[in-house]
C-alpha positions as CSV (number, residue, x, y, z in Angstrom):
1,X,-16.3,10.9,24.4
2,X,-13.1,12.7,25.8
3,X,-12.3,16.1,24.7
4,X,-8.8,17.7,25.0
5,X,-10.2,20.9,23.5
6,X,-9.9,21.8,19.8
7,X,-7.1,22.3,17.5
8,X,-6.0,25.6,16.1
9,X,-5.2,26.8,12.4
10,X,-6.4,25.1,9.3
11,X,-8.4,22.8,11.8
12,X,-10.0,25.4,13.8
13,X,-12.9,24.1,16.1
14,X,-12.2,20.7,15.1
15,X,-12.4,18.8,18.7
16,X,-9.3,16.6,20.3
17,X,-11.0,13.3,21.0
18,X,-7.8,11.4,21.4
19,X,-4.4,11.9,22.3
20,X,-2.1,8.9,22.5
21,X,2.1,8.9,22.7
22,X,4.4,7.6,20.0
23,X,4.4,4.2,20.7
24,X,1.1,3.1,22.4
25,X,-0.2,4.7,19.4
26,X,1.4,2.1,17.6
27,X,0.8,-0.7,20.0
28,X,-3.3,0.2,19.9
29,X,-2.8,0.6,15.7
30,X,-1.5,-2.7,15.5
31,X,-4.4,-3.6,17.3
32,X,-2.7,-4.7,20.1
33,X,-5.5,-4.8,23.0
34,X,-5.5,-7.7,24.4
35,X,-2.7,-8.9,27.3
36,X,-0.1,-10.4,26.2
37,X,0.5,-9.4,23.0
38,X,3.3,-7.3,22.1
39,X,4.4,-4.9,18.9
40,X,7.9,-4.5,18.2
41,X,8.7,-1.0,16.0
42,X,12.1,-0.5,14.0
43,X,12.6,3.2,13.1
44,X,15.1,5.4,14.9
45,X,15.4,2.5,17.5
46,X,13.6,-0.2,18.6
47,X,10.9,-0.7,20.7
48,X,8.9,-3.5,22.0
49,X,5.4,-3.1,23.7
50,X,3.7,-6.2,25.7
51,X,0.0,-5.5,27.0
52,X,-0.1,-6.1,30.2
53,X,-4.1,-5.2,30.4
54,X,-5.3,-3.2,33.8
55,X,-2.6,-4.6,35.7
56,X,0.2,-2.8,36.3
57,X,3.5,-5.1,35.5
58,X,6.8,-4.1,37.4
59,X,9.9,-5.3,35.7
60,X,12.9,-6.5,37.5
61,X,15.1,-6.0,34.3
62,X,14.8,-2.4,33.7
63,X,11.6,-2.3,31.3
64,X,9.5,0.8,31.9
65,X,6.2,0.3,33.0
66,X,3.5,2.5,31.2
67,X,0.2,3.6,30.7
68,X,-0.6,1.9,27.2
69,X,-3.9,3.3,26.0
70,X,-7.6,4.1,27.8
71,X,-11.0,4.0,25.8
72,X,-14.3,6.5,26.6
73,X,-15.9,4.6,29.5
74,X,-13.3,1.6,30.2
75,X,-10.2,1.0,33.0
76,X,-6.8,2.3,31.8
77,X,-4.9,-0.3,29.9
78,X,-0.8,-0.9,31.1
79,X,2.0,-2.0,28.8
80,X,5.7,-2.7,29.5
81,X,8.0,-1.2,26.9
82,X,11.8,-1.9,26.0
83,X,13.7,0.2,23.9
84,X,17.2,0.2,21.7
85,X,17.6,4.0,21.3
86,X,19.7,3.5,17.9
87,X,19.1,1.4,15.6
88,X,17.7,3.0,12.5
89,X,20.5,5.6,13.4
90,X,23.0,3.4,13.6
91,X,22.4,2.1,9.8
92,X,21.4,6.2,8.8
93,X,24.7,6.8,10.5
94,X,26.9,4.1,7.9
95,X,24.9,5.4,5.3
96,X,24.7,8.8,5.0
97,X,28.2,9.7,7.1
98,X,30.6,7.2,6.1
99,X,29.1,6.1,2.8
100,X,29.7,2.2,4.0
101,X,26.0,1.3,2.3
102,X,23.7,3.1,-0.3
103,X,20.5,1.6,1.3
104,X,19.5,0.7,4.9
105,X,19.8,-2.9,4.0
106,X,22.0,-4.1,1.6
107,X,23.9,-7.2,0.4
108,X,27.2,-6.5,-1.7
109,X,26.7,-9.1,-4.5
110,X,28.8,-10.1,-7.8
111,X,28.5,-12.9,-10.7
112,X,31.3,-13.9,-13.0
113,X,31.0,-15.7,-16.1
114,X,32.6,-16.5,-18.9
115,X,33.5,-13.1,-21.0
116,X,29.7,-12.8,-22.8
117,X,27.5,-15.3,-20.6
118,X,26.5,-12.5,-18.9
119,X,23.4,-10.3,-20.2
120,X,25.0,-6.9,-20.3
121,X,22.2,-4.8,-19.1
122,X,21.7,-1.3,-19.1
123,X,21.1,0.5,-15.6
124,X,17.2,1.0,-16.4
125,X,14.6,-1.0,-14.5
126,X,13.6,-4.6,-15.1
127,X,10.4,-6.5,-15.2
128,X,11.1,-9.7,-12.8
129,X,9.6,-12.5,-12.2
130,X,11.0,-16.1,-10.7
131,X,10.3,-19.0,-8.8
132,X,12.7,-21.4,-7.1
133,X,13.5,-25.1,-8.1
134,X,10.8,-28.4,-8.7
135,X,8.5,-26.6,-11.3
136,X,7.8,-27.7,-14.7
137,X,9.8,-26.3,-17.5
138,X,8.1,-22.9,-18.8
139,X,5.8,-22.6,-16.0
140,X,5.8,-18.5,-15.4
141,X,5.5,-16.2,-17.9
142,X,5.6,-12.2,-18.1
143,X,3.3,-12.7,-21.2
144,X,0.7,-13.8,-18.5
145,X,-1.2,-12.1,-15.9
146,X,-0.1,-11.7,-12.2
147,X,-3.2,-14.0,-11.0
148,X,-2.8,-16.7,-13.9
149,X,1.1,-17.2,-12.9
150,X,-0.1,-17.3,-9.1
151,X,-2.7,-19.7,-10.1
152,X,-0.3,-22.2,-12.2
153,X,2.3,-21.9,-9.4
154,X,-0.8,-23.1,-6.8
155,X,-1.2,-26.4,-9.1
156,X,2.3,-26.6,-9.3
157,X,3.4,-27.2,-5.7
158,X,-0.1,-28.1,-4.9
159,X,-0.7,-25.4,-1.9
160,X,-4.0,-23.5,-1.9
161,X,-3.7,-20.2,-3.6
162,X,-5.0,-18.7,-0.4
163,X,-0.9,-20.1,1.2
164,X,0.7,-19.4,-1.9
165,X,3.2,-16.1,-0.7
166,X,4.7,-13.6,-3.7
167,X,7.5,-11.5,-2.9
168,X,7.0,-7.5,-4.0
169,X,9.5,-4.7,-3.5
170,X,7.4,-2.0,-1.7
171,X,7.1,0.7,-4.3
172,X,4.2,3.0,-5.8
173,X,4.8,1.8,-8.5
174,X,3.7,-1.7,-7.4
175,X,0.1,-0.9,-6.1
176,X,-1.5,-2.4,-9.3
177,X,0.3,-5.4,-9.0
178,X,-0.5,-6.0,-5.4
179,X,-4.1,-5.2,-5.7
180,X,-4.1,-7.9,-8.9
181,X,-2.3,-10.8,-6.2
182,X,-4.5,-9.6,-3.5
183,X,-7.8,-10.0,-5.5
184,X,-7.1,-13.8,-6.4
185,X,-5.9,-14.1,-2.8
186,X,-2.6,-14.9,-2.8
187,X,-0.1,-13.6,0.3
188,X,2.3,-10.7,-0.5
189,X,4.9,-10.0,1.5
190,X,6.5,-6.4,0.7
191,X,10.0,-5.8,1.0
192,X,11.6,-2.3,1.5
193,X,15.1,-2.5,-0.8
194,X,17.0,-5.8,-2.0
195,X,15.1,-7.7,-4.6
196,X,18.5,-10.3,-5.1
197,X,17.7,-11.5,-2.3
198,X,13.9,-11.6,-2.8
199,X,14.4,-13.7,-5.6
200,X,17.2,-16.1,-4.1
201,X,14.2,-16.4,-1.1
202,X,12.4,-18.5,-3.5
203,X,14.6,-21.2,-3.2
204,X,14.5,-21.6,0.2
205,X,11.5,-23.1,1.8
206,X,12.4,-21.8,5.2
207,X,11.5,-18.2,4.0
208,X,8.2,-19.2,2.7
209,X,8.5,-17.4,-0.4
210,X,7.1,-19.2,-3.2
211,X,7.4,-16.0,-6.2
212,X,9.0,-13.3,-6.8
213,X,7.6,-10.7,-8.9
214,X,8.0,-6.9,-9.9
215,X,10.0,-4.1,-11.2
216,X,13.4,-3.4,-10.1
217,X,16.9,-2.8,-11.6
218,X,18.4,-4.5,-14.3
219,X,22.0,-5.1,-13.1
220,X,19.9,-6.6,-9.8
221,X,17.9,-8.8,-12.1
222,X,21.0,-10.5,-14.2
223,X,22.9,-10.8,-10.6
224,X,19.5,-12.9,-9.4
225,X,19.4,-14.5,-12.4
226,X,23.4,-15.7,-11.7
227,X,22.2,-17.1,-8.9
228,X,19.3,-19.3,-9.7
229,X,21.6,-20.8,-12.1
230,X,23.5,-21.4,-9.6
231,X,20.4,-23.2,-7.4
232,X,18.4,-23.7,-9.4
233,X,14.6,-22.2,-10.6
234,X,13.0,-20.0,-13.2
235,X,12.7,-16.2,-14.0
236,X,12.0,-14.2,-16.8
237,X,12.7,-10.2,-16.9
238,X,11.9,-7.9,-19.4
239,X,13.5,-4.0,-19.7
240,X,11.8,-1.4,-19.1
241,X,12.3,1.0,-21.8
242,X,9.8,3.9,-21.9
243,X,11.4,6.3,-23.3
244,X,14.1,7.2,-25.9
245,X,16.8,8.0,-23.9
246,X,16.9,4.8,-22.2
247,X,16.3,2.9,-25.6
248,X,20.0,4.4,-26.7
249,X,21.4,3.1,-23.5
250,X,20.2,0.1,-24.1
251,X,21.5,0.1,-27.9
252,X,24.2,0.8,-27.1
253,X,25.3,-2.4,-25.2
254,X,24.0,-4.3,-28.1
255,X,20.4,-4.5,-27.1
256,X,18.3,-4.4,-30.8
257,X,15.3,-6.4,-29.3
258,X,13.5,-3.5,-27.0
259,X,10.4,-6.0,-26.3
260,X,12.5,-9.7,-25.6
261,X,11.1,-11.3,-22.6
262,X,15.0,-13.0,-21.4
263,X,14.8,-15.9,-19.8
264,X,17.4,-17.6,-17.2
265,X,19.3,-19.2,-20.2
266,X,19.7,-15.8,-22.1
267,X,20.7,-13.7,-19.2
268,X,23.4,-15.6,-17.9
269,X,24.9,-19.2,-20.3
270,X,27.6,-21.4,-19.5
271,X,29.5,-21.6,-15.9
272,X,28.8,-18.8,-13.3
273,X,29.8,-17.5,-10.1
274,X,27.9,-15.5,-7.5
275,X,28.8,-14.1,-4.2
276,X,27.6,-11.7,-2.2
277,X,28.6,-10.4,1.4
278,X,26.2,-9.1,4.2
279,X,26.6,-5.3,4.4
280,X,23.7,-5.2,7.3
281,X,21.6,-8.2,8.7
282,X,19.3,-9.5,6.5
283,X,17.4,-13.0,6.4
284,X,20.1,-14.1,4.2
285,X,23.6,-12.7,5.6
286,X,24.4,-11.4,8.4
287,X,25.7,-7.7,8.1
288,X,29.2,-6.7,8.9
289,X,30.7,-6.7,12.8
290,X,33.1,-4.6,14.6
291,X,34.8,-7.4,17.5
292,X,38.4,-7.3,17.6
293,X,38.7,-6.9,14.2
294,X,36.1,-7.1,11.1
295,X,33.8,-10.1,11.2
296,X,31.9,-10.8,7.3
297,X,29.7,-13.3,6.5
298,X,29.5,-14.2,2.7
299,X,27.6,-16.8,0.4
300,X,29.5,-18.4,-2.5
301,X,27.6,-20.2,-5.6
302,X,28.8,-22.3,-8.9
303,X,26.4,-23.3,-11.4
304,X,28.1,-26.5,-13.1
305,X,29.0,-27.8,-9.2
306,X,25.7,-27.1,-8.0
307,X,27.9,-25.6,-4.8
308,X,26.7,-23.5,-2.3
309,X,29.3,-22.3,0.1
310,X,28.8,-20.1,3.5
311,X,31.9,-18.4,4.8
312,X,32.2,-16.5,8.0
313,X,35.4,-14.3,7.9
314,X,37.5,-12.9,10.6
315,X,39.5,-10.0,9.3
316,X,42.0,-9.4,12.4
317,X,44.0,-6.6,10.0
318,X,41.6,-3.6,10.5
319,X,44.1,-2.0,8.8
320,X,43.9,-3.0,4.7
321,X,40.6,-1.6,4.8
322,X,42.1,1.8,5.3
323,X,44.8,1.2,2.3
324,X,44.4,4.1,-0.2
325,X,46.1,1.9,-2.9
């Protein structure tokens, strides 16, 4: 065993056994040890580490050649590492600085509806959950448990529960929930911010999604629910109301019902509009881009047309976005 001595303070006498750097830490936690495969980490930037093994692996397009990890007893293992210095920054950067986006990634989205279609929510959290199009009528249900809906869907669209993938915003306050999908051995695959667009993924085969389920905010929820009306699918929501304060908010919007379960038809009726721009890249939109101008790429939906619009816009007069007017 290697010894690098022993640590100092609260950890007195405790010995060093290992010492590895930033990212070959990461490459050997991701359990990266054999050549050839590679981790690629997003933080402040980005960086990609191949495992080269015990050969050392000379790059020709300015990759940096490194020692990647060495265990007690065995040759030094090499790695070849490339790096975008800012990339988290960058997004930190349009966040925090210039106020363009409230989270790292974001989608700008809004529905329009006939004056009252829409479910007027209060700005409390939501109970969510929603599958895309091809299901029986009825077939989820908040009133059920997380493995019975998982287990219904698996008939459903006939895939194994063991393929069947549920989409979960990656909170605390979803451990529970994930353990519960995890224990009938269904696939979750966490998201960090943006749960429109983890609903709207369940319409799309390509993402793999097949359910979308958790808690999230309630203006979020009726602008998913506009757009499965718009596609097509199921959901049910439910606010979450725990406490007074948040039961007057919701009264007073006209909300008397402080247990209804809403489904698609009650949050949004009659003929609806959704759109929503890319603020950064995400798997549905692409994020906004300086290039001689402002480039935007936007999705536009309508329910009674079944209509699904992409538009990529070139906006060559930098200058409106600067009006003060």
């Amino acid at each position: 065993m290697f010894n690098y001595g022993t640590n100092e303070g609260i950890l007195k006498n405790v010995p060093i056994t290992a010492v590895l750097g930033d990212q070959q830490a990461s490459l050997f936690g991701q359990n990266c040890i054999t050549s050839g495969e590679v981790k690629n980490t997003y933080g402040t930037g980005c960086f990609a580490l191949t495992n080269t093994g015990s050969d050392i692996v000379h790059s020709n397009n300015g990759l940096l050649s490194t020692v990647a990890y060495q265990k007690d007893g065995d040759k030094p293992q090499y790695a070849i590492e490339g790096s975008v210095s800012i990339a988290g920054a960058a997004v930190q950067w349009l966040r925090d600085n210039l106020n363009i986006i409230k989270e790292s990634s974001e989608v700008e989205a809004l529905a329009m509806a006939e004056k009252g279609s829409l479910l007027n929510a209060p700005d409390v959290y939501m109970q969510k959950i929603a599958i895309g199009p091809g299901c029986p009528d009825n077939l989820i249900s908040l009133e059920e448990d997380p493995e019975k809906n998982v287990t219904e869907l698996s008939k459903a669209i006939n895939k194994p529960v063991e393929q069947v993938t549920i989409c979960v915003l990656d909170r605390p306050r979803h451990d529970n929930l994930i353990e519960s999908l995890r224990s009938v051995g269904a696939k979750v695959r966490l998201i960090q911010d943006g749960d429109i667009a983890g609903v709207i993924h369940t319409t799309e085969k390509s993402t793999g999604i097949d359910m979308y389920m958790g808690i999230g905010g309630a203006p979020e929820g009726v602008l998913a629910a506009a757009a499965l009306r718009c596609i097509g699918g199921q959901m049910q929501t439910k606010l979450v109301l725990e406490d007074q304060e948040k039961k007057d908010r919701a009264s007073r919007l006209g909300i008397t019902d402080f247990d209804k379960i809403y489904n698609l038809d009650d949050m949004v009726t009659g003929d609806a509009l959704f759109a929503a721009t890319g603020v950064t890249n995400g798997s549905i939109l692409s994020g906004i881009e300086i290039n001689s101008g402002i480039w935007t790429h936007t999705i536009v939906m309508r329910s009674s047309s079944k209509t699904i619009r992409w538009i990529t816009a070139h906006h060559q007069n930098i200058d409106k976005f600067n009006s003060q007017d």
